[in-house]
N, C-alpha and C positions, 0 to 999 in steps of 0.2 A: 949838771943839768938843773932842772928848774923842779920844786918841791912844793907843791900843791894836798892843801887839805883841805879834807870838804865835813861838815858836818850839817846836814840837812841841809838847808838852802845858802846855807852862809859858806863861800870861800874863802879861807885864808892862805893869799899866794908870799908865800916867800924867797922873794929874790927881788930887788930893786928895780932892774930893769922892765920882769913882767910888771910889777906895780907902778909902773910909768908909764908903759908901753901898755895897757890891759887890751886894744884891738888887735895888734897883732899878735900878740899873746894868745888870745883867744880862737885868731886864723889857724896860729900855729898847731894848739890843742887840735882844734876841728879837724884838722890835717889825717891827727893820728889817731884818732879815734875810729872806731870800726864803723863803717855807713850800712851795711845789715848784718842782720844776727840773723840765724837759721834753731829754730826749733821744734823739734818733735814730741809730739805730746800724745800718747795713745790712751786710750781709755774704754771702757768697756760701755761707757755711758754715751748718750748721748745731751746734747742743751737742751732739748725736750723732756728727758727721763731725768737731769734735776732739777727743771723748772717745776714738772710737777713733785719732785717728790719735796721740795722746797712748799709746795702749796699745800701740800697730803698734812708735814709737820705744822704748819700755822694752822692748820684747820683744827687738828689737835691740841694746839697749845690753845688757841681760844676756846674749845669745847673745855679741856680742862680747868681752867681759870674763872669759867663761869660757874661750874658744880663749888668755889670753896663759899 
C-alpha cells in the first residue's frame, strides 16, 4: 500500500506513483477517511460559567499586577 507521513503541514508521500498522480492520490485518501466524527463531551460547566470565570481571573490578575 501507499506510506504517507505527515509532520505539521508538510506531506511526505512515499511511493512514485502517488507522487505523480497527487489528484488522485488525494481522491483516493478522501475516499477513506472518516466524513463525521461523533463526540461526547459532558461537563458540569457551562460556556457561560467559564466565560465568566475566565473574566473573574483577568480581573484578578490585573487588580494584582497594579498593587506591585
Amino acid at each position: 500500500m501507499l506510506t504517507v507521513f505527515s509532520r505539521g503541514s508538510i506531506s511526505i508521500v512515499k511511493n512514485e506513483w502517488a507522487r505523480t498522480n497527487q489528484t488522485e492520490f488525494y481522491r483516493m485518501v478522501a475516499r477513506l477517511m472518516p466524513r463525521e466524527v461523533e463526540a461526547k463531551i459532558s461537563s458540569e460547566f457551562t460556556l457561560v460559567d467559564a466565560l465568566m470565570e475566565m473574566e473573574e481571573n483577568l480581573k484578578d490578575e490585573r487588580g494584582s499586577s497594579g498593587n506591585e
